[in-house]
C-alpha positions as CSV (number, residue, x, y, z in Angstrom):
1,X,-10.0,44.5,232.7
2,X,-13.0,42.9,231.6
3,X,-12.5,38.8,230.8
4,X,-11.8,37.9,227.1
5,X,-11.9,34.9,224.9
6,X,-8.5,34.8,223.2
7,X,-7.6,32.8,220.3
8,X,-3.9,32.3,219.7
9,X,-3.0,30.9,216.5
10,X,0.5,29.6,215.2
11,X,2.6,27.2,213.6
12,X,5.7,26.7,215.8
13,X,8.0,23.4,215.4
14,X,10.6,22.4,217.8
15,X,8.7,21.2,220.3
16,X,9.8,21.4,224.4
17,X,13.0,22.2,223.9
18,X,12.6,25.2,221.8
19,X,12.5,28.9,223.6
20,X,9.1,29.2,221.7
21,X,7.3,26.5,223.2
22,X,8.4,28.3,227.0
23,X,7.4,31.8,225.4
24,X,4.2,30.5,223.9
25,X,3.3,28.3,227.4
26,X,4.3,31.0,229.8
27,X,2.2,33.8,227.6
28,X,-0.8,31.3,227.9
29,X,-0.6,30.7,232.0
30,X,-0.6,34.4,232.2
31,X,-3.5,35.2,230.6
32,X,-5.4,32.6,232.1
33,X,-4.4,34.1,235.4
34,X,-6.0,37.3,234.9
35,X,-9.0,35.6,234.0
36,X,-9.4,35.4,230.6
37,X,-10.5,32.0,228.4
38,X,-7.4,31.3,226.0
39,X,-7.1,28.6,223.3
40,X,-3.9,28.1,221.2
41,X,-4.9,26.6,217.3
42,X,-1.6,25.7,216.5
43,X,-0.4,23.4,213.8
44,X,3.1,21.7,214.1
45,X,5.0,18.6,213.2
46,X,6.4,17.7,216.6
47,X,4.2,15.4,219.0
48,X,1.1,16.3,219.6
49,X,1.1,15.2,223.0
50,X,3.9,17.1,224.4
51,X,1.7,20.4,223.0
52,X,-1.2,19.1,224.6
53,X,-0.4,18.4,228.0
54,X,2.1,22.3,228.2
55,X,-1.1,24.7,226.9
56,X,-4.0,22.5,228.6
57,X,-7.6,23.7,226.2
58,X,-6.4,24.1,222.9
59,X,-6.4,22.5,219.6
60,X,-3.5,20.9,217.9
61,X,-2.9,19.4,214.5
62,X,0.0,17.4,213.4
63,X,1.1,17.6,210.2
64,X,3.7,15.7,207.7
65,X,3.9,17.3,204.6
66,X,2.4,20.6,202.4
67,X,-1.0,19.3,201.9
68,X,-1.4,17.9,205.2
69,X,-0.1,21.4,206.8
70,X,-3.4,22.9,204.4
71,X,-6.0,20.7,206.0
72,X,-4.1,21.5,209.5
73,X,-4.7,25.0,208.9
74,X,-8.2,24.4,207.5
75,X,-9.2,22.4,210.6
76,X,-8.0,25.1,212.8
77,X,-9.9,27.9,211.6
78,X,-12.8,26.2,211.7
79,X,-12.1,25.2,215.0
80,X,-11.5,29.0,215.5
81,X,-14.5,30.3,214.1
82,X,-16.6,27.9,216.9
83,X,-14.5,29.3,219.5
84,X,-16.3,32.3,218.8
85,X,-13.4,35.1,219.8
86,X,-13.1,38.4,221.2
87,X,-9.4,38.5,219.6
88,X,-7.6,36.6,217.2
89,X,-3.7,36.3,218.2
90,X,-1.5,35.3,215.0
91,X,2.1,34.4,215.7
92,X,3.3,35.6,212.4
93,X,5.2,32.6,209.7
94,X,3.9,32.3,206.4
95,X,0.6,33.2,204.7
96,X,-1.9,30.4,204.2
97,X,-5.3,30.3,202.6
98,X,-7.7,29.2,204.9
99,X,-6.4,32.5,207.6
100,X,-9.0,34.1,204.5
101,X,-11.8,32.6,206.6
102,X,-10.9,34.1,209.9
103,X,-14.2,36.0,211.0
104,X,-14.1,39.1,210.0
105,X,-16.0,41.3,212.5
106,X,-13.1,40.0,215.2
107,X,-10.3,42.0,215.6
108,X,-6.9,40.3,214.3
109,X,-3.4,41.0,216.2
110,X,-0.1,39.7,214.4
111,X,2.8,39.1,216.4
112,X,6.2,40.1,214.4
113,X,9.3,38.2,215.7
114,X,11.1,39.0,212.5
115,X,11.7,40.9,209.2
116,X,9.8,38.5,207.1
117,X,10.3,39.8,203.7
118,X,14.6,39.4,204.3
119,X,14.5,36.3,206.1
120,X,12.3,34.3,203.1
121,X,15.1,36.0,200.8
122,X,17.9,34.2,202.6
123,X,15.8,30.8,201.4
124,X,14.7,29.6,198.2
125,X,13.2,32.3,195.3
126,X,9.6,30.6,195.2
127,X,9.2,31.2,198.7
128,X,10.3,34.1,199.0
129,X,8.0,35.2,195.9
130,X,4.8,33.8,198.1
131,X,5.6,35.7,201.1
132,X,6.3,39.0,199.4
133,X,2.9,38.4,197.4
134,X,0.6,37.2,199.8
135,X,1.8,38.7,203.1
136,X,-0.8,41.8,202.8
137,X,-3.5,39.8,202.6
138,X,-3.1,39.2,206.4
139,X,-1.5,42.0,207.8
140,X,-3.6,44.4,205.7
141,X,-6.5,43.6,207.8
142,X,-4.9,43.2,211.2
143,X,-6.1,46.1,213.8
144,X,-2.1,46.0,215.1
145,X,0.9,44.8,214.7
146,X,3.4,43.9,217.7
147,X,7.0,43.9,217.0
148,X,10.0,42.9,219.6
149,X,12.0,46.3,218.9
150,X,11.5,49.5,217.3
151,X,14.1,48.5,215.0
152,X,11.7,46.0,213.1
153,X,8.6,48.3,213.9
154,X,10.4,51.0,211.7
155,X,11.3,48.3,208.6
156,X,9.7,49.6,205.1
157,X,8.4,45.9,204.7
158,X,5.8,47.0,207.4
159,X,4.5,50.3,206.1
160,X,1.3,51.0,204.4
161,X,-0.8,48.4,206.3
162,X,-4.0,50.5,208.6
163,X,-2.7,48.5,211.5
164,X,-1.4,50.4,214.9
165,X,2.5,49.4,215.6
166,X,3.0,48.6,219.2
167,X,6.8,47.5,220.5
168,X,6.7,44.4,223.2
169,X,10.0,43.2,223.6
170,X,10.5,39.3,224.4
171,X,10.4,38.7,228.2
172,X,11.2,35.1,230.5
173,X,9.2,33.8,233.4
174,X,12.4,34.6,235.8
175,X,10.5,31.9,238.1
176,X,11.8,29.4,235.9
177,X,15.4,30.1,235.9
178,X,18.0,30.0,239.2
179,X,19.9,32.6,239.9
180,X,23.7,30.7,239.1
181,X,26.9,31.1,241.6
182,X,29.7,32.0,239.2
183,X,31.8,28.7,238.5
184,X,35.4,29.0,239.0
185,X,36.9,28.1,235.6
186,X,40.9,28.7,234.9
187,X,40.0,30.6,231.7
188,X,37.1,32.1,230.3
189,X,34.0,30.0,229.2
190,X,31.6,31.0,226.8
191,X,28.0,29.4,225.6
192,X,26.0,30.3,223.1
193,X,22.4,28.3,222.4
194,X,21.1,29.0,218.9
195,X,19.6,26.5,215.9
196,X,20.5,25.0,212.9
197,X,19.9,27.1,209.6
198,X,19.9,30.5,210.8
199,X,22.4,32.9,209.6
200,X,21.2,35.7,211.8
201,X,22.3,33.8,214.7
202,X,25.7,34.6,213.8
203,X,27.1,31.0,214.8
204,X,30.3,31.3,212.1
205,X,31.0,34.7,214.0
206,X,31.1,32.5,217.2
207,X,33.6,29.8,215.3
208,X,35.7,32.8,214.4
209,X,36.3,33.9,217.9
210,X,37.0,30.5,219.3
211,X,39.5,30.2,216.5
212,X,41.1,33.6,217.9
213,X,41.0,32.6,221.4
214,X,42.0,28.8,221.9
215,X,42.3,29.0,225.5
216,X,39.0,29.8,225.7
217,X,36.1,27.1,226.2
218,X,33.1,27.2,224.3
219,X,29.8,25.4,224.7
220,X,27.3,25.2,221.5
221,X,23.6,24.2,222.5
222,X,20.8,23.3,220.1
223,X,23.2,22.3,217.4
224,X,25.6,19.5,216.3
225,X,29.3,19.7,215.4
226,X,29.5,20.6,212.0
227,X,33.0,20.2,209.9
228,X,36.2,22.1,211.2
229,X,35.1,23.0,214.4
230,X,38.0,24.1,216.6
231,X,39.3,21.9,219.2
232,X,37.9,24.3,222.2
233,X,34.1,24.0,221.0
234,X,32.1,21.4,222.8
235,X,28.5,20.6,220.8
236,X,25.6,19.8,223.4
237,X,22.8,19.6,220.2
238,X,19.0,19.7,221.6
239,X,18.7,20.0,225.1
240,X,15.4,20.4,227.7
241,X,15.4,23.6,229.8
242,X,17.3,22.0,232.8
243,X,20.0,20.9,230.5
244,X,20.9,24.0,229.2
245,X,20.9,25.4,232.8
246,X,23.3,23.0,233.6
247,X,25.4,24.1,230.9
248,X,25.0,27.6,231.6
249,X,26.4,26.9,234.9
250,X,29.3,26.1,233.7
251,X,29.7,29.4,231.6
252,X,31.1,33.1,232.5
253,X,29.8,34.9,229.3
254,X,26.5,33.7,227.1
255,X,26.9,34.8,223.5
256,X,24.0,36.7,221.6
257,X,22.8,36.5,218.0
258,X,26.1,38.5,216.4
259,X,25.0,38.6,212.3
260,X,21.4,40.0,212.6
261,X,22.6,42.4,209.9
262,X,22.1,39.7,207.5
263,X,18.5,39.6,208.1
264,X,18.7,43.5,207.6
265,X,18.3,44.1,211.6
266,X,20.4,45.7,213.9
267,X,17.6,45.9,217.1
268,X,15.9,42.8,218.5
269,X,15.1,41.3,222.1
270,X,16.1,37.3,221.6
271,X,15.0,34.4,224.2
272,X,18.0,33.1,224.7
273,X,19.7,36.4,225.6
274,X,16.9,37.1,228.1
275,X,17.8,33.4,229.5
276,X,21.0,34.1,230.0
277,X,20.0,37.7,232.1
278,X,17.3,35.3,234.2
279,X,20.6,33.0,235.3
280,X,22.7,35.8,235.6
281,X,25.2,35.3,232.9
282,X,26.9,38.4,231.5
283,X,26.2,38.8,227.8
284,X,28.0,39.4,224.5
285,X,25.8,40.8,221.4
286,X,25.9,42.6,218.1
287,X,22.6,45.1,217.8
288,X,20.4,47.1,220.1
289,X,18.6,45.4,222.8
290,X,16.4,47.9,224.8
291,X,15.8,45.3,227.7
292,X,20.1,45.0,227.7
293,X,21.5,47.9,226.9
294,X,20.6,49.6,230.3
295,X,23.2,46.7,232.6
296,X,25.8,49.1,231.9
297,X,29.0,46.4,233.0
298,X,26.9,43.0,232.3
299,X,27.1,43.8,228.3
300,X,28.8,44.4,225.5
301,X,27.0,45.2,222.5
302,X,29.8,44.8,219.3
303,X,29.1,46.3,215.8
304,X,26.6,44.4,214.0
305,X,29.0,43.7,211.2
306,X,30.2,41.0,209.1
307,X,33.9,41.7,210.5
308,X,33.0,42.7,213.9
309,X,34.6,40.0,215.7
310,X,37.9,40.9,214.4
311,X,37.6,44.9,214.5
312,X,36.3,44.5,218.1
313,X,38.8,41.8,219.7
314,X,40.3,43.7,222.2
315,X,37.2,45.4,223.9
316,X,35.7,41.5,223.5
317,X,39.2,40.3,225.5
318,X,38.3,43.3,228.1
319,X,35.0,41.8,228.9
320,X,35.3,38.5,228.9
321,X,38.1,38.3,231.2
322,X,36.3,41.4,233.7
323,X,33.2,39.0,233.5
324,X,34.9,35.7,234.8
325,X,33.5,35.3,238.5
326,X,30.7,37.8,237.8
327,X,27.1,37.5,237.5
328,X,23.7,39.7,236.8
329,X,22.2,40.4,239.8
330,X,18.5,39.0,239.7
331,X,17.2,42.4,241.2
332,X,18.9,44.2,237.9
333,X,16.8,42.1,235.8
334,X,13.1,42.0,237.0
335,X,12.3,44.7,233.5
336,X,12.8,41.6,231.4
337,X,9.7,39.2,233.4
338,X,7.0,38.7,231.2
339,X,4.9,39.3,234.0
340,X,4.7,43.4,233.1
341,X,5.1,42.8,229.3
342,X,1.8,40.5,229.0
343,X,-0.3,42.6,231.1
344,X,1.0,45.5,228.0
345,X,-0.5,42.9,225.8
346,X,-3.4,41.9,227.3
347,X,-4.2,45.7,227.2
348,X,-3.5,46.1,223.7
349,X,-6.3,43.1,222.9
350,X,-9.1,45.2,225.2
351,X,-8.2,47.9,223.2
352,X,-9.0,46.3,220.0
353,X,-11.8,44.1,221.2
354,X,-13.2,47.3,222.4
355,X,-12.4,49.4,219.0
């Protein structure tokens, strides 16, 4: 594979404690291992410095507000256009006006982590309005789209654009995560590591079933206790990547996203689940995971459905209490590294540059 120059460009918030900032670092140390140049443009409101010193040559803009986000993105294509690229990597969000000026004659790749169209819908009208208007203007000129499951590959909010589909589901750098030693709890404990604002995630659904099962313990990560929490949910909030392997530790099942129906999805390939694989937790989830489904007695996939916590208690009892003491093997799980699934990528942006 011949070397390439490789733009990445994104706006990502949530800075080193967010699965995105691993996903976006780890993708970047790859590719620079096989030899190619890479330079993230990404704009964000977190510290600049943290950004800096995790993805080495790039270029990063702070922002505060809506205007200063438009210069951000302003700066940064100009800042692509002088890096002079064989490929153009867009981490899809949001359509903005300069991303008009990206050079033309270099092929554009958009990463899809999400059914755009939906998810703006759950927000506020005008926004969803933008998206749903200006979207195309994008993707209508990308050479291919990448989607983390068929599921969204196949969504009519992606049809009629020239671009190829391609399926990369989300991997983890399994170097980064110990394989645990099951703890020896008295009764079952759960975790689940999600973020504020996203219904998809499911976290009521999670509520629900500690309210059903009070002798349970759970653990919340990446969240604060909101009002009427049960008495057996402990709230960790934001926590670095060792933190939340401590609290995993502690736990004998992590919990999946359980409500992606109400972003109109019932495939996907979350982080966090994949974290949970690298430690060697067993997993609860509602939808198809491709990268999951296969550790036949590690999982349970439940209906993705708004009552599928209380149509599905008793199989959820089943494997919760067959999965105390248990744990993934790390030789079952070496399909989700993102070793193999960036060097899939990487090929896909020879293919393009080559087109």
């Amino acid at each position: 594979m011949a070397a390439m120059r490789i733009a990445y460009f994104c706006h990502v918030n949530g800075g080193s404690r967010s699965g995105v900032f691993h996903k976006i670092g780890g993708q970047v140390d790859l590719w620079r291992r096989e030899g190619h140049e890479v330079r993230v443009f990404l704009a964000t409101r977190d510290d600049v410095e943290q950004w800096r010193s995790r993805l080495g040559d790039s270029r990063v803009c702070r922002y505060a507000g809506p205007l200063s986000r438009l210069r951000a993105m302003v700066e940064l294509v100009r800042s692509v256009r002088r890096f002079r690229p064989d490929v153009i990597y867009l981490r899809w969000d949001l359509f903005y006006p300069p991303m008009l000026a990206f050079p033309r004659r270099v092929p554009l790749v958009v990463d899809i982590n999400t059914n755009d169209v939906v998810e703006y819908a759950l927000g506020t009208k005008g926004r969803a309005i933008y998206n749903a208007r200006t979207r195309g203007l994008v993707m209508g000129r990308a050479r291919a789209l990448v989607f983390i499951s068929d599921d969204l590959s196949r969504k009519s909010a992606f049809r009629g654009f020239r671009a190829t589909h391609y399926v990369i589901t989300n991997g983890v750098d399994l170097t980064a995560y110990p394989s645990l030693p099951s703890p020896e709890n008295d009764q079952p404990r759960l975790v689940f590591v999600g973020s504020a604002g996203q219904p998809w995630h499911g976290l009521d659904k999670v509520l629900a079933l500690a309210r059903f099962r009070p002798a349970w313990g759970f653990d919340i990560v990446g969240m604060t206790e909101g009002e009427g929490s049960p008495p057996n949910v402990t709230w960790h909030g934001s926590l670095n990547r060792d933190e939340v392997i401590q609290v995993l530790a502690q736990a004998d099942v992590g919990i999946g996203s359980l409500a992606l129906h109400r972003n109109q999805m019932f495939g996907g390939s979350p982080l966090k689940v994949r974290e949970y694989l690298a430690v060697g937790l067993p997993v609860l989830y509602a939808y198809d995971d491709a990268d999951a489904d296969v550790l036949d007695g590690y999982v349970l996939s439940i209906a993705n459905t708004e009552s599928a916590i209380n149509d599905e208690i008793d199989r959820i009892d089943e494997f919760v209490n067959r999965s105390m003491g248990a744990r993934v093997p790390r030789s079952s799980v070496g399909h989700i590294s993102t070793a193999a699934k960036e060097q899939q990528r990487l090929a896909l942006f020879e293919a393009v540059a080559r087109a």
